[in-house]
PABA-621645 format. One record per residue (C-alpha): x negated, y, z negated; residue in three letters; residue number from 1. Coordinates in steps of 0.25 Angstrom, whole numbers. Layout:
<recs>
REC, px, py, pz, residu, num
REC, X, Y, Z, ala, NUM $
...
</recs>
This chain:
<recs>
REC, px, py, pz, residu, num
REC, 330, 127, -104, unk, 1 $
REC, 323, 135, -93, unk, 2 $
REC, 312, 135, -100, unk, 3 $
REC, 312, 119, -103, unk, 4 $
REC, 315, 115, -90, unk, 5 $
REC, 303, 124, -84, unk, 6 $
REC, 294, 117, -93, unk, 7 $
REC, 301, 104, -88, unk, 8 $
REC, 296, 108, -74, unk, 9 $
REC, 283, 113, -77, unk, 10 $
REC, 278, 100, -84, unk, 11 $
REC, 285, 92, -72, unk, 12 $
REC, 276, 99, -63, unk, 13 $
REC, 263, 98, -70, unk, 14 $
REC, 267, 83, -71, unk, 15 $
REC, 270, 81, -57, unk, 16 $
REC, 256, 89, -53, unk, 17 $
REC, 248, 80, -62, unk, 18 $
REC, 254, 67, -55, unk, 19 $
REC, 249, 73, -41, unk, 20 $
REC, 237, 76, -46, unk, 21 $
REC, 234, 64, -51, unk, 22 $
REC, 239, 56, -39, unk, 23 $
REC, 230, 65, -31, unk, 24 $
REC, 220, 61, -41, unk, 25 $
REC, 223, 45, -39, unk, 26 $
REC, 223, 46, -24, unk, 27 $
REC, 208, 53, -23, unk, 28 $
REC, 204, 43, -35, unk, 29 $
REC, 207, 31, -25, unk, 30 $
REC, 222, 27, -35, unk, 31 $
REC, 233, 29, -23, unk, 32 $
REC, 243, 20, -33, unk, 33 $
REC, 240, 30, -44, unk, 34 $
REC, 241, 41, -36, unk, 35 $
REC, 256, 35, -30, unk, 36 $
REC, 259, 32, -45, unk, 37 $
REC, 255, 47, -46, unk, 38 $
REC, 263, 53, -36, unk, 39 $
REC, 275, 45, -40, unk, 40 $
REC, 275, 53, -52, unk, 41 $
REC, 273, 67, -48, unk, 42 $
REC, 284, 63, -39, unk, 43 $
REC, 295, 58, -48, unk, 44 $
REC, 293, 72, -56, unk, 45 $
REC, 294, 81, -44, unk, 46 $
REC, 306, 89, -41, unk, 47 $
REC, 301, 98, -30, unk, 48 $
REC, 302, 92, -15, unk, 49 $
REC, 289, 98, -12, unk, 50 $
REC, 281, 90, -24, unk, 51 $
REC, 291, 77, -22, unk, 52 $
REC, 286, 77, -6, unk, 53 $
REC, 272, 80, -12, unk, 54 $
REC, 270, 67, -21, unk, 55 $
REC, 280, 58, -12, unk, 56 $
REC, 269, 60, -1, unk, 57 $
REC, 258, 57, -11, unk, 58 $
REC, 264, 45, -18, unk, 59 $
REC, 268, 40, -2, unk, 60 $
REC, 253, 43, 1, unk, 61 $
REC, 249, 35, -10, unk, 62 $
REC, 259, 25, -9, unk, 63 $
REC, 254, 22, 6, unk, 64 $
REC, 239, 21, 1, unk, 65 $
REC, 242, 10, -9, unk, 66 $
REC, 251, 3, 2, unk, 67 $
REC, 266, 6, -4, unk, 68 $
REC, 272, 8, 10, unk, 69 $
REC, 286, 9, 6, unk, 70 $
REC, 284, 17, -5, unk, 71 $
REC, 274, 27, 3, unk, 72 $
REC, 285, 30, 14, unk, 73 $
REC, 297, 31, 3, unk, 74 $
REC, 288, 43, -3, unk, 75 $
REC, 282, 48, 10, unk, 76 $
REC, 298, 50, 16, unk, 77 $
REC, 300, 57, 5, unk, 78 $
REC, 288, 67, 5, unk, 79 $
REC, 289, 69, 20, unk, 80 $
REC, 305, 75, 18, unk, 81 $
REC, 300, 87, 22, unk, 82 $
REC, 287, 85, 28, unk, 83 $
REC, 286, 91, 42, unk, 84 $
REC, 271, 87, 46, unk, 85 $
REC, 266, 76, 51, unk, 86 $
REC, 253, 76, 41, unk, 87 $
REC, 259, 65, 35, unk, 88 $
REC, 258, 56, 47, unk, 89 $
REC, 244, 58, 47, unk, 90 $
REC, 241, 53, 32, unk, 91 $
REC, 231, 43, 31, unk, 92 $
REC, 237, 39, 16, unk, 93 $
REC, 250, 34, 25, unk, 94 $
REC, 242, 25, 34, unk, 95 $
REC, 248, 13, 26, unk, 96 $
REC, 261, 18, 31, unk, 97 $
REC, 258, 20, 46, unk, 98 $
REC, 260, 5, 50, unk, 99 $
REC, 275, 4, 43, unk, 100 $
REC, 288, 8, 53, unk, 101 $
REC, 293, 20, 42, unk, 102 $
REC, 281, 26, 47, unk, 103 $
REC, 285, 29, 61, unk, 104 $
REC, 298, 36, 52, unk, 105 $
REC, 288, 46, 46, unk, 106 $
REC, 281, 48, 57, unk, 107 $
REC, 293, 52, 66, unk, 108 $
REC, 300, 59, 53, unk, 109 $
REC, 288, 68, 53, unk, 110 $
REC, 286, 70, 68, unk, 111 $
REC, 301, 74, 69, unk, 112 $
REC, 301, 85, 55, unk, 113 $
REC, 288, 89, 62, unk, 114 $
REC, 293, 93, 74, unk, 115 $
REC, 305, 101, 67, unk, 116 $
REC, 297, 109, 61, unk, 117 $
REC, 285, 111, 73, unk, 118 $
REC, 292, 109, 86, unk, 119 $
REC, 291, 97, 94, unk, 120 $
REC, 278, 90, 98, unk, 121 $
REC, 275, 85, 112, unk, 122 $
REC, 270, 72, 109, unk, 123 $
REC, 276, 66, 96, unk, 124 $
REC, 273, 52, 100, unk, 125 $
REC, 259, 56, 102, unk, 126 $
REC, 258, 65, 89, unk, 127 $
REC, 262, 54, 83, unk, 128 $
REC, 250, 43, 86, unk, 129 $
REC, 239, 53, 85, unk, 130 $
REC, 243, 56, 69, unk, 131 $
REC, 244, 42, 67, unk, 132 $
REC, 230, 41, 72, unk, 133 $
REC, 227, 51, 61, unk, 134 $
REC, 233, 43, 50, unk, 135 $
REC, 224, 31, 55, unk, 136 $
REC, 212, 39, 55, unk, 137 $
REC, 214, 44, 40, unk, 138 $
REC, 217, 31, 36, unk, 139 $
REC, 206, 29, 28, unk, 140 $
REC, 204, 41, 23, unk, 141 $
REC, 208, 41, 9, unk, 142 $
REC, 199, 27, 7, unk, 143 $
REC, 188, 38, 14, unk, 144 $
REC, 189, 49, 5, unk, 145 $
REC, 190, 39, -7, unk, 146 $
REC, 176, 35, -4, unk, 147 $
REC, 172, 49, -2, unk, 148 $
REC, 175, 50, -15, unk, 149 $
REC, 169, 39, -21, unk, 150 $
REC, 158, 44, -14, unk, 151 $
REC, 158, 57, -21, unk, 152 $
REC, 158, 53, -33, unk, 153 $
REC, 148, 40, -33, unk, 154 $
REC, 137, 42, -21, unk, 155 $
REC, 141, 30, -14, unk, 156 $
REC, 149, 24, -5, unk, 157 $
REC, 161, 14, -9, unk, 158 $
REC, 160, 1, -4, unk, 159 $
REC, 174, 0, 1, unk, 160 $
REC, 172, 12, 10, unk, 161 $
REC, 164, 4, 19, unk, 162 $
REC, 175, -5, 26, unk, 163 $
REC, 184, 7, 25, unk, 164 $
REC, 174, 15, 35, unk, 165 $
REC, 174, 3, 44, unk, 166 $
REC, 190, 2, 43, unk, 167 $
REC, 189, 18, 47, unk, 168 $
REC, 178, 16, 57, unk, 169 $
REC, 190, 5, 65, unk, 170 $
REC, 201, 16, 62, unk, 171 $
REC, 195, 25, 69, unk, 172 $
REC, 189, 17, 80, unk, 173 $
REC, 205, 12, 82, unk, 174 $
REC, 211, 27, 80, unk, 175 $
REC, 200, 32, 91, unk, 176 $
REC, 205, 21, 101, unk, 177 $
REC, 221, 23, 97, unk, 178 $
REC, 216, 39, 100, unk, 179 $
REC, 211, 38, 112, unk, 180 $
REC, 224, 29, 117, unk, 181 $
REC, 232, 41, 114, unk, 182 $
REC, 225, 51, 119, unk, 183 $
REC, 222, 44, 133, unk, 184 $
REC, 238, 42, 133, unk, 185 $
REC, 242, 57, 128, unk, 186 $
REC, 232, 66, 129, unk, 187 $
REC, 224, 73, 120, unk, 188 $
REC, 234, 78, 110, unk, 189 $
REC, 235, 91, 108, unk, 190 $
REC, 241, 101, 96, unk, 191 $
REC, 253, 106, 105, unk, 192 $
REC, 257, 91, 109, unk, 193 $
REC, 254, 84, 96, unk, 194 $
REC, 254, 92, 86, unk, 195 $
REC, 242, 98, 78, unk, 196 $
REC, 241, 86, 69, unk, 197 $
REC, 242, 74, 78, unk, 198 $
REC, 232, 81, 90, unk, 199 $
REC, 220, 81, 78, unk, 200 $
REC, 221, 66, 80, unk, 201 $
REC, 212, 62, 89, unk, 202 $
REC, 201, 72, 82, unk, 203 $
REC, 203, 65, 69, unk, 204 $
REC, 199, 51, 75, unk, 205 $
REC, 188, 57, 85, unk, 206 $
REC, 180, 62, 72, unk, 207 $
REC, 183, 53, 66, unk, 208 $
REC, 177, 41, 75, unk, 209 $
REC, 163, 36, 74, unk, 210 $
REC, 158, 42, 87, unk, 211 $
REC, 153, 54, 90, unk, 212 $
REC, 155, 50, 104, unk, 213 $
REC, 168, 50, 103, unk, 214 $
REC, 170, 63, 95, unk, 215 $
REC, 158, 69, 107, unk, 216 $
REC, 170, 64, 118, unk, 217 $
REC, 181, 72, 112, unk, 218 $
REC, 175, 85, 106, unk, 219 $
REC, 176, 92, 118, unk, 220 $
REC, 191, 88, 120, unk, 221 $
REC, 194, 90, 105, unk, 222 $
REC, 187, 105, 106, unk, 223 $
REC, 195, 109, 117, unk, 224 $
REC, 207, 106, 109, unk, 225 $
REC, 203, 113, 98, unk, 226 $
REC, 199, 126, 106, unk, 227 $
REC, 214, 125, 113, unk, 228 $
REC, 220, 124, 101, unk, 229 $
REC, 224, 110, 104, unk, 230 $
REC, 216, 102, 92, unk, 231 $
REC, 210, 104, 80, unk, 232 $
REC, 198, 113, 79, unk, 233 $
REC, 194, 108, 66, unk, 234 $
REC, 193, 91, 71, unk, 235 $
REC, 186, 97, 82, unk, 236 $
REC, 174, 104, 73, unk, 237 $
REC, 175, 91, 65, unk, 238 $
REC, 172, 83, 77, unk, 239 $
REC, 160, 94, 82, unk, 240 $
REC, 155, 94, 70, unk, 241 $
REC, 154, 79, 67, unk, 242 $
REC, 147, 76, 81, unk, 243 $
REC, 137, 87, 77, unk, 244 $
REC, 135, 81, 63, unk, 245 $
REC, 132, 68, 69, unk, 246 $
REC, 123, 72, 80, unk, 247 $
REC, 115, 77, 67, unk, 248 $
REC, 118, 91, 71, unk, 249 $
REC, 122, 103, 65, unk, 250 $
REC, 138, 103, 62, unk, 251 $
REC, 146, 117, 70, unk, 252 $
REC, 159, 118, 59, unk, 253 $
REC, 153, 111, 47, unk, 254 $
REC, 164, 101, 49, unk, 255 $
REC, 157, 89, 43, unk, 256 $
REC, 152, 85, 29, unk, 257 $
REC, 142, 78, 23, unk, 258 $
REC, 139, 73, 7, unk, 259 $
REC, 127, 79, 2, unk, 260 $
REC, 118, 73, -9, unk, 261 $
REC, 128, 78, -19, unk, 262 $
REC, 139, 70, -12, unk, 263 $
REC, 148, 84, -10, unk, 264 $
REC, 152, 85, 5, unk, 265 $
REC, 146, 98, 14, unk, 266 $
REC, 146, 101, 28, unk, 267 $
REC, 135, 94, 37, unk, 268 $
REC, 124, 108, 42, unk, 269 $
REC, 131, 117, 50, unk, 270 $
REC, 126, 124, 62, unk, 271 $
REC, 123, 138, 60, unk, 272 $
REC, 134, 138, 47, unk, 273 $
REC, 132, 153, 46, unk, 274 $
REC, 141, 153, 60, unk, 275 $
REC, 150, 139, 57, unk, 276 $
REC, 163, 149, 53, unk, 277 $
REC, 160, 156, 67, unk, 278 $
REC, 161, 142, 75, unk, 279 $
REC, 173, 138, 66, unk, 280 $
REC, 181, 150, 67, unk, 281 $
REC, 179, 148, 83, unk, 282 $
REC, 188, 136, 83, unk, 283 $
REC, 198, 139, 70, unk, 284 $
REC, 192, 135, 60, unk, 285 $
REC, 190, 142, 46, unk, 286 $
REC, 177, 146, 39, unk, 287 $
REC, 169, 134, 36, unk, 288 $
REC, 168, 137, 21, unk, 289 $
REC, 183, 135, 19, unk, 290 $
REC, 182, 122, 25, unk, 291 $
REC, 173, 115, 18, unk, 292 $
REC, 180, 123, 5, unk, 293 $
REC, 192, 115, 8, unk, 294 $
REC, 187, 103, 16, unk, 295 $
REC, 175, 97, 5, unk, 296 $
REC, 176, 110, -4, unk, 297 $
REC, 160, 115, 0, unk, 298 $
REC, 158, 129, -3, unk, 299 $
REC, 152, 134, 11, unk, 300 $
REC, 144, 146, 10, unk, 301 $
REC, 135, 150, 22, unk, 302 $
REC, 138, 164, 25, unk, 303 $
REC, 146, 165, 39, unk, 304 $
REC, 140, 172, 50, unk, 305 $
REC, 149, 174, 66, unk, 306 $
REC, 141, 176, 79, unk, 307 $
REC, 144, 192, 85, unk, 308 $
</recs>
């Protein structure tokens, strides 16, 4: 009986691994109703609360990218039982979800769970526009990422990325107003006041405007943060690098990419790359070649060299 019931177990899991994996496979293919349709079942198998909170949160993200509000937040409560971040309440796949009342309910939910677990933050209020100004500048993101792909697998461009980059050019424009609004009311935010997740806010939406006038105005503010601990150090080498990049420069942390003529992604020239760790480690961050590893999966291999 043991024996039948482990066999019983073992081919529910494979079953319920296959569902996820294909509903993974559905969402990067552009198919968020199969991929909900996917989810669903791997989550009417699962037994385990960490594999029911797993697919509840992916057939809710999916849910909300095909516009199924009510079904979205049903799921959603369910996998955030136990959540105690506030990652959520920056997912771009939710944006659909922003707009409705019930959101407010999961955004406080979270913020309170939060602060049970991570001590009280300063400026909740606060903490809580700044992510939803990350939520609204990822908006588009998984549309982007499909036509990367697309991309990648046909050397052109979609036609239906082109309104999409006008629609994200307007995002942006409105997010950097919204941000600057905020900042000339609170202050520059700060991890100790807002929280390590909502004080990257601002740098998400600086790098991401169109201007390198604007990201020249704040890099000396947002460098500062980053050496006091106060911001994040990796934004801050995105937004170096990028105004570098742009000036047609040599890049200091090999923070941006490129395609090349095969269509793979690699990091734009790097000043002096033998010493690119050196500059990294100066500011906390890890060895270049595990980046790109784990960022676009390039193989770095310029032997390092440090300064005496």
């Amino acid at each position: 009986m043991k024996f039948t019931l482990s066999i019983v177990i073992f081919l529910l899991s494979i079953s319920i691994c296959t569902a996820q994996k294909s509903g993974d496979q559905y969402l990067q293919e552009g198919k968020p109703d199969s991929a909900a349709y996917a989810f669903g079942t791997a989550l009417m198998s699962a037994t385990e609360a960490k594999v029911i909170e797993e697919n509840a949160y992916k057939l809710a993200s999916a849910c909300a990218l095909i516009y199924q509000v009510d079904t979205a937040f049903y799921f959603l409560n369910i996998a955030l039982k136990d959540n105690y971040t506030l990652l959520p309440l920056t997912d771009c796949n939710f944006y659909s979800l922003s707009e409705d009342a019930r959101w407010q309910q999961i955004e406080n939910a979270q913020f309170k769970k939060f602060q049970e677990k991570n001590g009280a933050l300063k400026e909740v209020e606060y903490a809580k526009k700044l992510l939803r100004l990350i939520m609204k500048d990822q908006a588009l993101d998984y549309y982007m990422d499909l036509a990367k792909s697309y991309y990648m697998q046909n050397g052109n461009i979609p036609h239906w990325f082109y309104p999409l980059g006008d629609l994200r050019g307007r995002i942006t424009k409105d997010n950097f107003e919204n941000m600057k609004a905020l900042i000339a009311e609170n202050g520059w935010p700060t991890y100790s006041a807002v929280g390590e997740l909502a004080a990257d806010a601002p740098l998400l939406v600086i790098n991401h405007h169109e201007s390198d006038s604007v990201r020249k105005a704040y890099l000396a503010q947002i460098k500062e943060a980053c050496l006091n601990g106060e911001g994040s150090c990796m934004e801050y080498a995105k937004i170096h690098d990028r105004i570098l990049v742009n000036e047609g420069k040599l890049q200091d942390f090999g923070m941006q990419f490129r395609y090349n003529e095969d269509r793979i992604l690699e990091p734009f020239p790097i000043n002096n790359p033998e010493y690119v760790d050196q500059r990294r480690t100066e500011i906390g961050l890890e060895p270049l070649k595990d980046y790109l590893k784990r960022k676009i999966n390039y193989n770095w291999e310029i032997a390092q060299k440090v300064n005496e």
